[in-house]
Residue frames relative to the residue before (quaternion, step in Angstrom):
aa qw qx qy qz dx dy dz
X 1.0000 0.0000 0.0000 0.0000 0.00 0.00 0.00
X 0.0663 0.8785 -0.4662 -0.0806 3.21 -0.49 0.76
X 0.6956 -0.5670 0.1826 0.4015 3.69 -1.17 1.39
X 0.4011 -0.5944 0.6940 0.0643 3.51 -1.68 0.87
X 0.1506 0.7714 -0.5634 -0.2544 3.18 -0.38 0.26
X 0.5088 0.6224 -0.5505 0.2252 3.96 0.89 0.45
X 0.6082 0.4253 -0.3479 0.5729 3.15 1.89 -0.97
X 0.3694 0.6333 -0.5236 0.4340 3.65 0.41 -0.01
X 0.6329 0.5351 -0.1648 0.5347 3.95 0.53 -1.84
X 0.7992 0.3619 -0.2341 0.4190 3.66 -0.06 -1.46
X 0.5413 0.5188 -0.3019 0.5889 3.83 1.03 -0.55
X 0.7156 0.2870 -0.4115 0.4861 3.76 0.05 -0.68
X 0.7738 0.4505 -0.2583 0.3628 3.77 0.54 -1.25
X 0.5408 0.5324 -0.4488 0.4719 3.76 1.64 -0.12
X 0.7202 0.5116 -0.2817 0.3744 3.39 0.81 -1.31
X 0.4386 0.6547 -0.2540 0.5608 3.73 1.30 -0.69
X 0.7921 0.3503 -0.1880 0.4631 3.67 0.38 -1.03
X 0.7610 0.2903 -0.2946 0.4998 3.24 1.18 -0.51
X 0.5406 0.6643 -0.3285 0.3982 3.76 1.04 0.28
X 0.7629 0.5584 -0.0374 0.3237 3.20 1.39 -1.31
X 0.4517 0.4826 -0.2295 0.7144 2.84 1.90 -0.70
X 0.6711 0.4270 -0.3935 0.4610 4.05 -0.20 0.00
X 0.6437 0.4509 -0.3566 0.5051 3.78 0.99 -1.02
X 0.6503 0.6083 -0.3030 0.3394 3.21 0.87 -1.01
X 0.7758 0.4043 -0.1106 0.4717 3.58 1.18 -0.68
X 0.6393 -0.5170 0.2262 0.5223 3.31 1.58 0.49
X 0.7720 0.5046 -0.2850 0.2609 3.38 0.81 0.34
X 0.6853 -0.4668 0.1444 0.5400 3.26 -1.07 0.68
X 0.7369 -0.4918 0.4270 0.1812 3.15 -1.76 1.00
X 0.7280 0.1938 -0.0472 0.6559 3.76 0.69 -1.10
X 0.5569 0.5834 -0.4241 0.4119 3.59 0.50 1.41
X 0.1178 -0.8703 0.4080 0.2493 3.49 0.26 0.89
X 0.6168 -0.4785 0.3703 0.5034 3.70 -0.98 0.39
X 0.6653 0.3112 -0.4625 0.4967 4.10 0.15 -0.52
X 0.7189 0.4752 -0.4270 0.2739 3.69 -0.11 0.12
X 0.3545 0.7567 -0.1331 0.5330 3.06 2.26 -0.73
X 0.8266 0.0723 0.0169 0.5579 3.26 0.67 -1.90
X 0.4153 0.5598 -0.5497 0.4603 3.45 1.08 1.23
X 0.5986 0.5557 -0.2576 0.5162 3.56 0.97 -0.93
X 0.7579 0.3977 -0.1760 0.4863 3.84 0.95 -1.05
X 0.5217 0.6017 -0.4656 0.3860 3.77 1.23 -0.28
X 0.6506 0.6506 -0.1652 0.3551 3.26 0.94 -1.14
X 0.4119 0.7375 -0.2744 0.4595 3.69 1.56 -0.33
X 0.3648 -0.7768 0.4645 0.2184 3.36 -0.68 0.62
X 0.8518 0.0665 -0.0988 0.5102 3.78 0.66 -0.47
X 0.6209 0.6165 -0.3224 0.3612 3.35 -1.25 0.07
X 0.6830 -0.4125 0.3951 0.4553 4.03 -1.62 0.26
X 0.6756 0.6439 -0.2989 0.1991 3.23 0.71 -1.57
X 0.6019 0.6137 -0.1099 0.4989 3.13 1.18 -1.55
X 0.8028 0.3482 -0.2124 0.4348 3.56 0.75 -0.83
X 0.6141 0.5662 -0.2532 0.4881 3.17 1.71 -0.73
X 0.5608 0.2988 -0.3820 0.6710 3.83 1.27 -0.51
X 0.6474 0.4571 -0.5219 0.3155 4.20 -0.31 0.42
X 0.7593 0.3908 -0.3632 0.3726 3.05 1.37 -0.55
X 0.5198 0.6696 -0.3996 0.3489 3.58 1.65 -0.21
X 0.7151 0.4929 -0.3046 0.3909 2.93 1.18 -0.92
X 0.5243 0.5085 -0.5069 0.4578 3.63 1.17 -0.12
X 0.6386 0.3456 -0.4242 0.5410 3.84 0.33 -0.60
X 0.7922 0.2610 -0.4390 0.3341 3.75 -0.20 0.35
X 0.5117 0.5917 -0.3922 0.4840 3.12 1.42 0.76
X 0.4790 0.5981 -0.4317 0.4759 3.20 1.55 -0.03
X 0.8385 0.3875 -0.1117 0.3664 3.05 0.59 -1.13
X 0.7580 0.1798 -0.0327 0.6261 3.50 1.86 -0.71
X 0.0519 -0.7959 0.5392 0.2705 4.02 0.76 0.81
X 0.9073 0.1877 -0.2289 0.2985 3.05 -1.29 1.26
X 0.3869 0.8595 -0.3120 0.1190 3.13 1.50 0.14
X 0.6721 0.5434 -0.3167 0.3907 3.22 1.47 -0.34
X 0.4298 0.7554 -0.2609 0.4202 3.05 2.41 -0.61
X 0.5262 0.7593 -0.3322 0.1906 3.33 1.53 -0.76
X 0.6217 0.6938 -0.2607 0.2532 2.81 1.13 -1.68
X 0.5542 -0.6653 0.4438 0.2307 3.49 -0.85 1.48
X 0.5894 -0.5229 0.4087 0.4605 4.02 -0.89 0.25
X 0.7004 0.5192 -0.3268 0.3649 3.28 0.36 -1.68
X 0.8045 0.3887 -0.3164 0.3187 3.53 1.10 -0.52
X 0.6990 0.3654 -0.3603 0.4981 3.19 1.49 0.32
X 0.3082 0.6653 -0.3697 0.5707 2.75 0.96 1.46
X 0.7089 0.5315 -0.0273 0.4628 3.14 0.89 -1.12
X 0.2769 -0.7232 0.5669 0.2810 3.78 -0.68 1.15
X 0.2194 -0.8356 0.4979 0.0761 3.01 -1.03 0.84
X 0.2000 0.7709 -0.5397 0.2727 3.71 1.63 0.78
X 0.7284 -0.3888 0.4173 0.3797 3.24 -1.51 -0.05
X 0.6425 0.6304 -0.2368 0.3657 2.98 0.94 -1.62
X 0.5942 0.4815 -0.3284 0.5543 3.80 0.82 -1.04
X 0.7900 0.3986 -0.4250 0.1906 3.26 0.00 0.11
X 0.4366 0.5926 -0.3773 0.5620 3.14 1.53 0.68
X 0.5049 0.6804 -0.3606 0.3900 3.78 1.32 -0.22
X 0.4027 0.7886 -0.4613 -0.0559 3.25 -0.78 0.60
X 0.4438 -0.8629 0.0164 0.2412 3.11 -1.04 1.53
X 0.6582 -0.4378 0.2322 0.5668 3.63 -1.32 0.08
X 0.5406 -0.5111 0.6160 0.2590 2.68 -1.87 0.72
């Protein structure tokens, strides 16, 4: 396989767009917002809950299931700032 750099570009500037907007709102740094608002669709009451159902339909336009993506361990996982200073026992 050899390097792309436009898809190289589009990867750094997709992943960037979807990271930055989450830090920006109190969340963990290395969390992207659809994984954020996969974890938050699922909520029973409230804006939040409706606001991460409807992102996740507009990134289902474009990606089916993309918020579905999101690996267990990570929705599992606290995703404060603070946790990232955690590390685990040996």
């Amino acid at each position: 396989m050899r390097f792309n750099p436009r898809r190289w570009l589009a990867n750094v500037i997709l992943v960037t767009i979807d990271l930055f907007p989450n830090a920006l709102l109190g969340g963990a740094p290395d969390e992207t917002l659809s994984s954020r608002m996969g974890r938050a669709k699922d909520r029973p009451k409230g804006f939040g809950p409706w606001l991460a159902r409807t992102f996740c339909k507009g990134l289902d336009w474009i990606d089916k299931g993309h918020c579905d993506k999101v690996e267990k361990g990570e929705l599992e996982r606290d995703h404060r700032p603070e946790s990232l200073d955690d590390k685990p026992d040996d």
